[in-house]
TIVEX-78206 format. One line per field, with one value per residue (C-alpha): x, y, z. Coordinates in nm, 3 decimals, decimal comma. Example, Ala and Ser with C-alpha at 12.3 -4.5 7.8 and 13.67 -1.06 7.14 Angstrom:
east = c(1,230; 1,367)
north = c(-0,450; -0,106)
up = c(0,780; 0,714)
This chain:
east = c(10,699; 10,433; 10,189; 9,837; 9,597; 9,256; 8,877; 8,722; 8,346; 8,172; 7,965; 7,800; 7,796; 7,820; 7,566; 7,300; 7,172; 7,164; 6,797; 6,851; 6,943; 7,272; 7,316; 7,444; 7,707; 7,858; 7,887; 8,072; 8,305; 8,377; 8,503; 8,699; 8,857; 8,893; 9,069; 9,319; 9,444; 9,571; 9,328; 9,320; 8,970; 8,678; 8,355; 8,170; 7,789; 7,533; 7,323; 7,011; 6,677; 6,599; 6,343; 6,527; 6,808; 6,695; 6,975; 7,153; 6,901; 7,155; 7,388; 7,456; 7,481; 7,749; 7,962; 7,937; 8,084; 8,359; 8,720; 8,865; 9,243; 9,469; 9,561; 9,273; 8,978; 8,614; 8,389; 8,050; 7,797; 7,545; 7,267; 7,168; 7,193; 6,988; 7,248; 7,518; 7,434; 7,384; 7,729; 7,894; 7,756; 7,875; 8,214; 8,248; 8,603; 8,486; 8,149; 8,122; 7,849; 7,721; 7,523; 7,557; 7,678; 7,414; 7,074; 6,829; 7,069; 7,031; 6,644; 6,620; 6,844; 6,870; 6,501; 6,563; 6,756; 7,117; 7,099; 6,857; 7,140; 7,367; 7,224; 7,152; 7,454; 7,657; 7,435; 7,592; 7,942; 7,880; 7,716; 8,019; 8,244; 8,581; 8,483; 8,524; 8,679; 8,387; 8,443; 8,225; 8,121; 8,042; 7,807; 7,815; 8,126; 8,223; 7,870; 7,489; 7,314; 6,993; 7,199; 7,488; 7,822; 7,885; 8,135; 8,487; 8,415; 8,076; 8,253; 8,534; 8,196; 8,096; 8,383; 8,467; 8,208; 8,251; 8,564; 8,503; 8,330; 8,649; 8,558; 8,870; 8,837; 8,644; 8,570; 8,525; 8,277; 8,202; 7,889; 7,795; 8,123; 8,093; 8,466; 8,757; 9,110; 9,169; 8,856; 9,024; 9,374; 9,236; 9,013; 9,247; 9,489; 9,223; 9,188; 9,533; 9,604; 9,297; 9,247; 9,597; 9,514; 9,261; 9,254; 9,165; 8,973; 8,843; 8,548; 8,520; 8,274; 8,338; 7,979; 8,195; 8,503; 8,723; 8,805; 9,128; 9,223; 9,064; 9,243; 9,580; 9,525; 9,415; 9,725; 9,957; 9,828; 9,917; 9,626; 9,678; 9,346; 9,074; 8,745; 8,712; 8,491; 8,556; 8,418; 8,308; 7,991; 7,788; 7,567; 7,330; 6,993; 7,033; 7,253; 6,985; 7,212; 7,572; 7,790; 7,925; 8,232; 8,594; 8,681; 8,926; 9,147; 9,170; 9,244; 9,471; 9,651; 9,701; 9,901; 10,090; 10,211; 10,293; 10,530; 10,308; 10,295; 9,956; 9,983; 9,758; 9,823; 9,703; 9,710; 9,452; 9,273; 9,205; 9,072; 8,838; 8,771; 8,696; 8,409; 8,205; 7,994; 7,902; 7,806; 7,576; 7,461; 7,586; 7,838; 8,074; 8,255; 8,590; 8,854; 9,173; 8,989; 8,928; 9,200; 9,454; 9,760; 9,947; 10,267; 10,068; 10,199; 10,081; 10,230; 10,287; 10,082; 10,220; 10,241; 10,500; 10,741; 10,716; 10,789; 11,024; 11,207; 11,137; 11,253; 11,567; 11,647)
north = c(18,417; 18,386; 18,098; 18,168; 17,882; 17,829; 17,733; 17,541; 17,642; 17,503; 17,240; 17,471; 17,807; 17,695; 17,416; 17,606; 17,822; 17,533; 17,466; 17,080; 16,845; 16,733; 16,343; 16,267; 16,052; 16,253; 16,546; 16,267; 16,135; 16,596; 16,693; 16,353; 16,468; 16,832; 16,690; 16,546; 16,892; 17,031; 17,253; 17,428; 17,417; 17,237; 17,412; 17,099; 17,173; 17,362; 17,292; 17,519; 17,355; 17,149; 17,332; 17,689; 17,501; 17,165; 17,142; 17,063; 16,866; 16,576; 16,748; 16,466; 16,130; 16,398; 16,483; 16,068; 15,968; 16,207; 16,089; 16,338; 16,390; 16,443; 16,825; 16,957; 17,136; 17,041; 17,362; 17,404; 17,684; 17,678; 17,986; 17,892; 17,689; 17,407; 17,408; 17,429; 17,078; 16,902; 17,047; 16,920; 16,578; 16,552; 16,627; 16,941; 17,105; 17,421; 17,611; 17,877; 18,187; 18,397; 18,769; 19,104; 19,416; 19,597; 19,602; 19,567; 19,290; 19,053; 19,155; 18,979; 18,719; 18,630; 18,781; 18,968; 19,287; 19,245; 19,320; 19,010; 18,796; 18,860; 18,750; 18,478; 18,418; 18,493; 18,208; 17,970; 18,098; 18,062; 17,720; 17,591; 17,752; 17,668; 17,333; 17,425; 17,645; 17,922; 18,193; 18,447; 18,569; 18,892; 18,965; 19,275; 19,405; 19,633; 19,740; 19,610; 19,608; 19,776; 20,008; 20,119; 20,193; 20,041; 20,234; 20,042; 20,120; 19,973; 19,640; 19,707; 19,767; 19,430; 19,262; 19,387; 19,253; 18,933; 18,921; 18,987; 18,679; 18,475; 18,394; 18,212; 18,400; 18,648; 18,597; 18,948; 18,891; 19,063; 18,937; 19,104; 19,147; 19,571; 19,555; 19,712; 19,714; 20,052; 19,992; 19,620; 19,750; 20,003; 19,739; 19,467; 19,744; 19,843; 19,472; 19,350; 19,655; 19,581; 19,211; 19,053; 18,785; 18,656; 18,417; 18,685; 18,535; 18,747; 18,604; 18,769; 18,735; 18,829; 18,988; 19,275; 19,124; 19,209; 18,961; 18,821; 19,186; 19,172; 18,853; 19,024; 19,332; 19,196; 18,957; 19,202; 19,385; 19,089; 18,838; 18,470; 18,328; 18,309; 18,165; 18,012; 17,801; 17,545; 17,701; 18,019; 17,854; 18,041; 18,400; 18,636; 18,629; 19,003; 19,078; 18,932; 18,788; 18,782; 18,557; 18,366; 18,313; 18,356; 18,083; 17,878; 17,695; 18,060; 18,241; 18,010; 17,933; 18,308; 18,308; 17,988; 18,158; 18,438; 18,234; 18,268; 17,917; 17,786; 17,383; 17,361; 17,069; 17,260; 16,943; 16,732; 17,096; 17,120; 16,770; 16,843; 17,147; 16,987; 16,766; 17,076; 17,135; 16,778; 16,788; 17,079; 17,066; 17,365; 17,571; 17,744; 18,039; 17,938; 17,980; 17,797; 17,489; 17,531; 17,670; 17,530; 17,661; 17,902; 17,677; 17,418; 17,452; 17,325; 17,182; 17,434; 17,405; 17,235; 17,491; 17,678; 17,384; 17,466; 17,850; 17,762; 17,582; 17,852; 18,103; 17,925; 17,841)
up = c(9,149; 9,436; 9,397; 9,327; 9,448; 9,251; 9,352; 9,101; 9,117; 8,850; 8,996; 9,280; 9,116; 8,754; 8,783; 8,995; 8,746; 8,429; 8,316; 8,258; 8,580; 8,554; 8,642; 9,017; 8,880; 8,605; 8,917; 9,121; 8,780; 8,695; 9,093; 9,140; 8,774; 8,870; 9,224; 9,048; 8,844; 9,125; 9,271; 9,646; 9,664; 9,482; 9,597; 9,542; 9,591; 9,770; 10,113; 10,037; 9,993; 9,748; 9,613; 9,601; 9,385; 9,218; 9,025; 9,359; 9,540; 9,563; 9,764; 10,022; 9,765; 9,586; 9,906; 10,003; 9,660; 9,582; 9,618; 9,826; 9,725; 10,031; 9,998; 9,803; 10,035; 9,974; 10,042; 9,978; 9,989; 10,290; 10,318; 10,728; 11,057; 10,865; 10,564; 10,796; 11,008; 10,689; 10,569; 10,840; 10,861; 10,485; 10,629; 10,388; 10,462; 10,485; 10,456; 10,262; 10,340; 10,088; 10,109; 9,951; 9,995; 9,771; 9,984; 9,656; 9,554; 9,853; 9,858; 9,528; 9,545; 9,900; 9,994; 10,263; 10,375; 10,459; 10,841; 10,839; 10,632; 10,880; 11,160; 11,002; 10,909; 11,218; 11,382; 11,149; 11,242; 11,628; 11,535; 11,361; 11,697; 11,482; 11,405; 11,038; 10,893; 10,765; 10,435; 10,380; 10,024; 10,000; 9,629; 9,415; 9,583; 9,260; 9,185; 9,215; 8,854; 9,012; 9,261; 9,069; 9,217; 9,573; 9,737; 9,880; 10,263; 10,206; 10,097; 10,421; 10,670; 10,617; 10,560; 10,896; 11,081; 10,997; 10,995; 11,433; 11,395; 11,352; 10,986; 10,819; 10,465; 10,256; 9,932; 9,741; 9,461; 9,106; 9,081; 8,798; 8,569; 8,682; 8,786; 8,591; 8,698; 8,821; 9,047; 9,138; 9,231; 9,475; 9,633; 9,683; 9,834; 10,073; 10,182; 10,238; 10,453; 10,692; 10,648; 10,596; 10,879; 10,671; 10,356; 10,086; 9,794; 9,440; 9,245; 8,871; 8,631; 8,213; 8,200; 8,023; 7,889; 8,199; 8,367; 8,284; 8,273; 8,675; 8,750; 8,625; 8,846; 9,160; 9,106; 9,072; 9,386; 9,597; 9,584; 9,599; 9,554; 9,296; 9,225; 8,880; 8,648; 8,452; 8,061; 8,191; 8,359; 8,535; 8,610; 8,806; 8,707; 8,775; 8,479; 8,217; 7,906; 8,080; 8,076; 8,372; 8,580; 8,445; 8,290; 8,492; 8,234; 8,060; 8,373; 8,443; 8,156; 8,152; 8,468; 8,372; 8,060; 8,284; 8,507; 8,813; 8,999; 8,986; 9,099; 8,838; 8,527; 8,254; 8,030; 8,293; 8,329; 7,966; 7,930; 8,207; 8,069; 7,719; 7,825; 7,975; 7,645; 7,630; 7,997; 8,037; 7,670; 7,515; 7,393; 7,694; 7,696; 7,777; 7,464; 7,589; 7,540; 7,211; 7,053; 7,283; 7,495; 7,318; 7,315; 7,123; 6,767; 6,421; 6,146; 5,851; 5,485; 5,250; 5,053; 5,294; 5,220; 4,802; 4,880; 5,110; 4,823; 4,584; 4,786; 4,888; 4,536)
């Protein structure tokens, strides 16, 4: 079967939005462990300001301290030409942009309108002139919370532009868990017949219990890449009481049970994935971690043995 290749997000997008600061070190110790499960990507952390994203404010001692494993690509999220020179002196792999397709949406989260994100944007793309390699994350691709429906050739519009930038991939985002598979499966048709040159990426969220379901269609449609989250971690603030990414280990223990070649080892996955509760402090949403792969068995009752004399008798 055709391999699928996995971002591990939690420590940029799954971290950014936790109320308690989590320690430099234990950031360093969970993307050296997540390097070694066989990951494409690790998006590792994010170059906004300090004071937008505290949570991330060590951005630079992380990106020094990692162990970067030969073969594994170390992206991180930068919002402008600032972010972007500070990426690059970290020697990040590749940066990755992020606005939205729904205009209320970016007004709220990103605080201006979209034309103005673009620019801004498309700056950082001429900055970086092919030094490294630049994706673009496009928000609420499926539908905007406030806005409702946002229509496919919305989503193609701007995917097209920057794609004449000479971006390397797009990342199509369900920001707010408002996919379902129908809607997927036309999308990810729509993309592969315009884009196909590019590095096509699909970023679910379970807000609504979909996502696996999303991961499965968009699969079976073609695509090769997905974001994930170690637990489930993550949100929008604009879908108040959702939950957060897919989880990774479920999403991908999914398509491992599927036969779909992941380079992912689930068993170093699930430890990783095991510790997440401990490190943010609460319960996560992931489930493969806690009741295990389905292959893992258990040993009987007792009381099975005695019937299974009785009724053998």
């Amino acid at each position: 079967m055709k391999r699928i290749y996995f971002n591990e997000v939690a420590t940029r997008d799954g971290f950014q939005i936790e109320p308690e600061f989590i320690a430099t070190d234990t950031k360093v110790a969970l993307v050296d462990a997540i390097s070694e499960c066989g990951y494409a990507k690790v998006e590792v952390t994010s170059f906004t300001s300090p004071r937008a994203i505290s949570m991330l404010r060590d951005a630079e001692e992380v990106m020094g301290r990692i162990r970067r494993v030969p073969g594994v690509e170390y992206t991180v999220l930068v919002p402008n030409l600032r972010g972007a020179e500070r990426a690059l002196e970290a020697r990040a792999d590749e940066l990755n942009l992020v606005m939205s397709t729904s205009e209320t949406h970016n007004l709220a989260n990103l605080r201006m309108p979209r034309e103005k994100s673009f620019a801004a944007l498309a700056d950082v793309v001429r900055m970086v002139d092919g030094r490294t390699p630049v994706n673009v994350s496009l928000s609420t691709c499926f539908g905007c919370p406030m806005e409702g429906a946002v229509a496919q050739d919305e989503v193609l519009r701007w995917a097209g532009r920057f794609a004449a930038l000479g971006v390397r991939g797009l990342t199509i985002c369900d920001t707010t868990g408002m996919a379902h598979p129908a809607q997927v499966g036309r999308m990810v048709a729509a993309l592969q017949q315009v884009f196909a040159g590019l590095q096509l990426t699909l970023h679910f969220h379970n807000t609504r219990g979909m996502g696996l379901a999303n991961v499965l269609a968009a699969v079976q449609g073609g695509i090769a890449r997905f974001d994930g989250s170690l637990g489930g971690l993550g949100g929008c603030p604009y879908a108040p009481g959702a939950s957060g990414n897919i989880s990774s280990e479920d999403a991908i223990h999914m398509l491992d049970a599927m036969g779909y070649d992941t380079g992912i080892d689930i068993g170093k996955l699930l430890a990783v994935a095991r510790r997440m509760p401990e490190i943010v402090g609460h319960e996560v949403p992931g489930q493969v971690a806690k009741a295990g792969r389905i292959t893992d068995l258990h040993p009987a009752p007792a009381s099975v043995a005695q019937l299974q004399k009785e009724f053998s008798a």
